[in-house]
C-alpha positions in Angstrom: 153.7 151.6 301.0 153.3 147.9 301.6 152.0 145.7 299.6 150.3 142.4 301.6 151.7 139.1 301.3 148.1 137.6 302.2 146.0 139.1 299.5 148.3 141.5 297.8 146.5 144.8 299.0 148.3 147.8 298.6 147.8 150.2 301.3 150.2 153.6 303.0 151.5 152.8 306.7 150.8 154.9 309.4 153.4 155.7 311.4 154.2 153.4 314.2 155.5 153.4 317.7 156.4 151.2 320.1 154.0 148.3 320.7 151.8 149.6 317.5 151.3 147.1 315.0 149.6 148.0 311.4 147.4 145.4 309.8 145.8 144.9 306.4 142.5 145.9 306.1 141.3 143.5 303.9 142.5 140.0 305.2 143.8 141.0 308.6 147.4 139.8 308.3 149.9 142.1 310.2 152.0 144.2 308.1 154.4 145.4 310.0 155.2 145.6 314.4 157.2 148.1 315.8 159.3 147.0 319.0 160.8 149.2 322.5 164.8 149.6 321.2 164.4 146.3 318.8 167.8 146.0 318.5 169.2 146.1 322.0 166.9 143.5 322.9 167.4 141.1 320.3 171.1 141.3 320.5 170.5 140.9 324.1 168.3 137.9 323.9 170.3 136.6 321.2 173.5 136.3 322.8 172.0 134.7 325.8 170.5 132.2 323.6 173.9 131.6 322.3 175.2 131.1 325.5 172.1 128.6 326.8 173.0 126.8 323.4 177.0 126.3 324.0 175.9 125.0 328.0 173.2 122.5 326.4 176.3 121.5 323.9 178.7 121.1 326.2 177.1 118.9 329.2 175.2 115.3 329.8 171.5 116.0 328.4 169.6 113.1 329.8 171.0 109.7 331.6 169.3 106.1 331.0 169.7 103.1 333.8 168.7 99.6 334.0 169.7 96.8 335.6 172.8 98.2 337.0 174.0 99.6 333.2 173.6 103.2 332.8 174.0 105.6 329.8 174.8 108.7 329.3 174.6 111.1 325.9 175.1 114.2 325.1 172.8 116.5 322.7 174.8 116.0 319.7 174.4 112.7 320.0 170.6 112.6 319.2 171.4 113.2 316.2 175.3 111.0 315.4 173.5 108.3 317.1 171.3 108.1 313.9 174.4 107.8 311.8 175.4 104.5 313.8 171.9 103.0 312.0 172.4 104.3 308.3 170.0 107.0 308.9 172.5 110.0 307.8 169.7 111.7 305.9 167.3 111.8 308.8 170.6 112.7 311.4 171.6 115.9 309.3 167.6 117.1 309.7 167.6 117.0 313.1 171.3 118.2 313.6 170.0 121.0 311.1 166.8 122.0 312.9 167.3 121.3 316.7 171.5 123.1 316.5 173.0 124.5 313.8 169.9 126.3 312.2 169.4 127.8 315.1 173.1 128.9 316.0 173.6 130.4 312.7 170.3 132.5 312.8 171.6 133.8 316.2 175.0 134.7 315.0 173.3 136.5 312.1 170.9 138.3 314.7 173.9 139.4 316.6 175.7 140.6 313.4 173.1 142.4 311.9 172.3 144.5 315.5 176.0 145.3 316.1 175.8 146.5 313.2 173.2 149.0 313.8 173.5 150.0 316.9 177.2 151.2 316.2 175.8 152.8 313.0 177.4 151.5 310.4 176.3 148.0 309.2 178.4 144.9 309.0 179.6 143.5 305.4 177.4 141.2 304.1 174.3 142.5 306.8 172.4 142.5 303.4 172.6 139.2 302.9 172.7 138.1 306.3 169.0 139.5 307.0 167.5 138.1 303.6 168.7 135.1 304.9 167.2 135.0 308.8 163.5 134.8 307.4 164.3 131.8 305.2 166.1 129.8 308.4 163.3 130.8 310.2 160.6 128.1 309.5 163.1 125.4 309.5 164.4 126.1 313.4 162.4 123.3 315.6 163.8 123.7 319.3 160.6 123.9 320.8 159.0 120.4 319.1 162.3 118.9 320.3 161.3 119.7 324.1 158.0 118.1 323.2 160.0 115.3 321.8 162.2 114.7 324.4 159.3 115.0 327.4 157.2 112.3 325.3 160.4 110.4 325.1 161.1 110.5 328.9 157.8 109.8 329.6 157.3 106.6 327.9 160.6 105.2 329.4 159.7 106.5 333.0 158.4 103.4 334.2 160.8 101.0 332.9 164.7 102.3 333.7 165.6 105.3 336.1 166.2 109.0 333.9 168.2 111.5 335.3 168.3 115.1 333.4 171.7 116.9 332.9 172.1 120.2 332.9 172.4 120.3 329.3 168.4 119.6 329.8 167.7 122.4 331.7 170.0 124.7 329.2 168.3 123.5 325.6 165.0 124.7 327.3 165.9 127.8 328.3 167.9 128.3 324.5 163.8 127.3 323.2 162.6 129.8 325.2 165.1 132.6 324.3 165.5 131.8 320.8 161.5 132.3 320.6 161.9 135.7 322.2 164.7 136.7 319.9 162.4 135.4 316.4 159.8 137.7 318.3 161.1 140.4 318.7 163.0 140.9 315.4 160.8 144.0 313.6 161.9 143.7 310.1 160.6 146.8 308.6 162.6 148.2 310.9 165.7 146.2 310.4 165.3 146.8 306.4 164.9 150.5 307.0 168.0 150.9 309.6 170.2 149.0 306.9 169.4 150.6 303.6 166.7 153.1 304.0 163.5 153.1 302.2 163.6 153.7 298.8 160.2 156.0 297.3 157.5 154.1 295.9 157.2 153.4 292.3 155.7 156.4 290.3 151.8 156.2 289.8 151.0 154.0 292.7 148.0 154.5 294.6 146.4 152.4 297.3 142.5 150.8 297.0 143.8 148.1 295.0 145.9 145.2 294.7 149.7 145.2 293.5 149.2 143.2 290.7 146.5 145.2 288.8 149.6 148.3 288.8 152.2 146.2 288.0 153.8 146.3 291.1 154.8 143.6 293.5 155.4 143.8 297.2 159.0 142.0 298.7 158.3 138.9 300.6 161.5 139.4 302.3 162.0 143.0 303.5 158.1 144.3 302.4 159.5 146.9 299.8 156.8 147.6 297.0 158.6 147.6 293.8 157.5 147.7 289.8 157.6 144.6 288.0 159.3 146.4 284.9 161.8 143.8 283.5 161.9 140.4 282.8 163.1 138.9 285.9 162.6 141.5 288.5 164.6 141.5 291.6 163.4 144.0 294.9 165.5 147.7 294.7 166.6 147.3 298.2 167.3 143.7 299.5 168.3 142.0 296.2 165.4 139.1 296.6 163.1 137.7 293.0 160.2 139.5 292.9 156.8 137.9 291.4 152.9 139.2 291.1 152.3 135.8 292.0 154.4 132.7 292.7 155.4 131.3 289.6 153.6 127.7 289.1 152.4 127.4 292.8 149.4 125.2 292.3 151.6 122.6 289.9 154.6 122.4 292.0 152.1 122.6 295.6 150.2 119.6 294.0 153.6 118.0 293.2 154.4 118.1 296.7 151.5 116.7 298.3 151.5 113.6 295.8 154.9 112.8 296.8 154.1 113.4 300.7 151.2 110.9 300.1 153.3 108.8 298.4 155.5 108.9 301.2 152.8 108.5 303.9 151.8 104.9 302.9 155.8 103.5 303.7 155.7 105.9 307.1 152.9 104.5 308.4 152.9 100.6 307.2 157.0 100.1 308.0 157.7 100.1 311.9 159.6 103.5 312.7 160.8 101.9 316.0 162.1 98.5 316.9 162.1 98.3 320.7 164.7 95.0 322.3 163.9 93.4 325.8 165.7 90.7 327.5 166.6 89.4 323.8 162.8 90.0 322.2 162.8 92.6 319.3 159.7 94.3 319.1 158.9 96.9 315.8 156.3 99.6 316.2 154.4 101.3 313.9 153.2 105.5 314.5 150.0 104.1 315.5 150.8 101.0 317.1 153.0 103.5 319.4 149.9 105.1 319.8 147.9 102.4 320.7 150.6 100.7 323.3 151.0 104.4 325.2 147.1 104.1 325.0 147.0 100.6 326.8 149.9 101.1 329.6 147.6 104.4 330.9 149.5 107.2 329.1 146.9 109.0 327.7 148.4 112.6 327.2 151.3 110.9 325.3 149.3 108.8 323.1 147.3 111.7 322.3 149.6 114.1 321.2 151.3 111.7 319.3 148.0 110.4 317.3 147.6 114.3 316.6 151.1 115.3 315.6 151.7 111.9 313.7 148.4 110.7 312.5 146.1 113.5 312.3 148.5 116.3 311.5 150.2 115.2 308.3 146.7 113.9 306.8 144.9 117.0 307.5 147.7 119.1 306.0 147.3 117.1 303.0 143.5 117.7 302.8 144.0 120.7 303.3 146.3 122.0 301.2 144.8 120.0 298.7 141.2 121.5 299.3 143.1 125.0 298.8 144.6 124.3 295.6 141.4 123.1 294.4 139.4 126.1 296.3 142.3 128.6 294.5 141.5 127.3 290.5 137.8 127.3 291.1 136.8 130.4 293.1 138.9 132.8 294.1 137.6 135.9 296.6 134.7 133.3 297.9 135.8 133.2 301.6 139.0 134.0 301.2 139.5 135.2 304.6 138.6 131.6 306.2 140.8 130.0 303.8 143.6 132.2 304.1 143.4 131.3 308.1 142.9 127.8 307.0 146.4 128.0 305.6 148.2 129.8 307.8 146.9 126.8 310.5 148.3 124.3 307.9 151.9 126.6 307.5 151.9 126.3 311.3 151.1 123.0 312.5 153.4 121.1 309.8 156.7 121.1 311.9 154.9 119.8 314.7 154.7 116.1 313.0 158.8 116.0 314.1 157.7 115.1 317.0 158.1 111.5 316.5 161.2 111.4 314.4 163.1 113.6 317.4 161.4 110.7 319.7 163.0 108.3 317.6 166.8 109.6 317.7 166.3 110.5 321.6 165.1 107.2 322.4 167.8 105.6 319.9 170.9 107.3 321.2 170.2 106.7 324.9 168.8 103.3 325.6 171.6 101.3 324.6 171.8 98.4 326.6 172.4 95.6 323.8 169.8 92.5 324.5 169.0 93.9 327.6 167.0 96.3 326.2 167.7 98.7 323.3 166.1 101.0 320.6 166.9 101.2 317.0 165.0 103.7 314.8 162.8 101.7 311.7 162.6 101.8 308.4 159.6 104.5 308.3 162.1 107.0 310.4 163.0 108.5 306.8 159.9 108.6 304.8 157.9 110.0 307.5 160.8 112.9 308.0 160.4 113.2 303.9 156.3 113.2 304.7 157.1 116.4 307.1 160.0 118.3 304.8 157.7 118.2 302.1 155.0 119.1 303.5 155.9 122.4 304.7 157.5 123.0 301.4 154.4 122.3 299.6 153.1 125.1 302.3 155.5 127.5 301.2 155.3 127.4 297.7 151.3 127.7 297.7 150.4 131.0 297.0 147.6 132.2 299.4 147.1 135.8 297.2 145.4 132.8 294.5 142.5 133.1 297.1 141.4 136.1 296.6 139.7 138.0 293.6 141.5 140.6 292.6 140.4 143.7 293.9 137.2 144.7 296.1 136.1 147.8 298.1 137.9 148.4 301.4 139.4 150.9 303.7 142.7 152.2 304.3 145.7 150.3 306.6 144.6 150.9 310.0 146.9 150.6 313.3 146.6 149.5 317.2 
């Protein structure tokens, strides 16, 4: 049995093969996905992720020259070059989400699928896989391509780039890490490691978890009984709850401090730009406009959207959800459970301009020749995106729906 994380339906799982994926029948959200030999090919993918990583750590990522002075930094250096600027809090996030986040869920992919495919799991493999779905929304390689193309394009026409291989490496380490989150089947995983458990005595499907006492795992999907007074799941160890404990208080708390936030990111400059002696700050939506002016268009525009437009509509809408949640429950819930899903996915994407910022920062450094500093809005708009996406996870999107209605059993493709 599984219980939905969506809308808390309870419903039996066929049994799946390879390339058959079950899905709720009441909101739609996929339950579980069953991969060809998941663990041979993450491992596989994995390790040559590791090994793109280690190249793109190890060589010149992009060169800067102008006026006979060139520059060259490595990928580390995007984010110690922050440090030389006092901007430690905002050069451990993107050391966090663009290397080490990223190296440690691999090394924990490779440890867990050894593991398995030699039969006998790894100490600490219990641990290690609660852990991978937690690092998961927090790993940000592919908005740092984005960042560093939008970067390289808005210098293009004033000093001559050059791309290292360490370039060419990070993209391909994007592309494989995305492969390896991909094809990680979790059921399976939590099933290989320590089995599957029966369900709870008296549980029947037709209905949501809640109204039985029960509570599906958000971690490895195991339905368990809420029976004691802080519950914890049977098999991987993680806090149960019927629903999220507070979530509209502490999502509303959130989103007040984001806004908070939002005024200082956009009204400080978060870049100060030097030419031939002349310092010249920019706001997010002066940037906009000046990218606008000079011609590049496709620039400008995904940086109004990821800076401007992004953050406020994941306000609104996370606000109109909370407020949607108290009020009416079950009256589309389906739209507004898509609604947040779109909000969950689009939040990261606002790095955008912060990993601009510490490219930009760390390679043109040319003194009064010309150089880049970030500003004082580089920190509370990378606040304004961290808490953000927490206020995304700790809203509760079963609050959207009523809670039970008529519907038909799990069904598979």
């Amino acid at each position: 049995m599984r219980a939905c994380h969506e809308c808390d339906w309870l419903v039996a799982l066929p049994p799946l093969r390879a390339g058959h994926k079950a899905d709720c029948p009441r909101c739609g959200h996929t339950l579980a996905q069953r991969h060809y030999k998941p663990a041979q090919r993450s491992l596989a993918l994995a390790l040559a992720a590791l090994v793109a990583l280690g190249i793109a750590a190890g060589f010149p990522f992009v060169g800067f020259g102008y006026s006979g002075i060139e520059n060259r930094i490595e990928l580390a250096q995007t984010a110690t070059g922050l440090i030389r600027f006092d901007q430690l809090p905002v050069a451990i996030v993107v050391a966090l989400t663009i290397m080490v986040l990223p190296a440690l869920y691999l090394l924990g992919v490779i440890w867990l699928q050894i593991g398995l495919l030699r039969g006998s799991p790894l100490p600490a493999s219990r641990d290690i896989a609660r852990s991978l779905s937690h690092l998961h929304p927090w790993m940000m390689t592919d908005v740092f391509i984005i960042g560093a193309l939008v970067s390289l394009i808005k210098i293009a026409g004033l000093a001559e780039i050059s791309l290292g291989i360490s370039f060419w490496s990070f993209c391909a380490f994007a592309v494989l890490l995305l492969a390896t989150t991909q094809t990680i089947d979790s059921d399976w995983m939590w099933f290989s490691l320590v089995g599957e458990p029966l369900a709870p005595e008296n549980s029947h499907t037709g209905t949501t978890a809640a109204e039985q006492g029960l509570s599906g795992c958000p971690t490895c999907g195991l339905v368990n009984r809420l029976d004691t007074r802080k519950p914890r799941c049977r098999r991987c160890g993680e806090r149960l709850h019927d629903r999220l404990p507070h979530s509209l208080q502490r999502t509303w708390a959130l989103l007040f401090a984001a806004a908070l936030l939002y005024l200082p990111a956009n009204l400080y400059p978060i870049m100060i730009t030097t030419k031939l002696g002349n310092s010249s700050p920019s706001t997010i939506i002066g940037g906009v406009v000046q990218l606008w002016q000079i011609g590049s268009y496709p620039v400008a525009t995904v940086i109004f959207i990821a800076s401007i437009l992004v953050p406020v509509g994941k306000l609104l809408a996370l606000g109109w959800l909370c407020i949607a949640a108290k009020r009416s429950a079950g009256y589309h819930s389906t739209i507004r459970t898509r609604l947040y899903h779109l909000t969950e996915f689009i939040g990261r994407w606002s790095m955008v301009d912060i990993f601009v910022v510490a490219i930009l920062a760390a390679l043109i450094r040319a003194g009064a020749l010309m150089s880049v500093s970030p500003g004082p809005a580089a920190l509370p708009f990378a606040g304004v995106v961290v808490l953000t996406m927490l206020a995304a996870f700790t809203f509760d999107p079963r609050l959207l729906w009523k809670p039970s209605s008529p519907v038909k059993e799990a069904h598979h493709v």
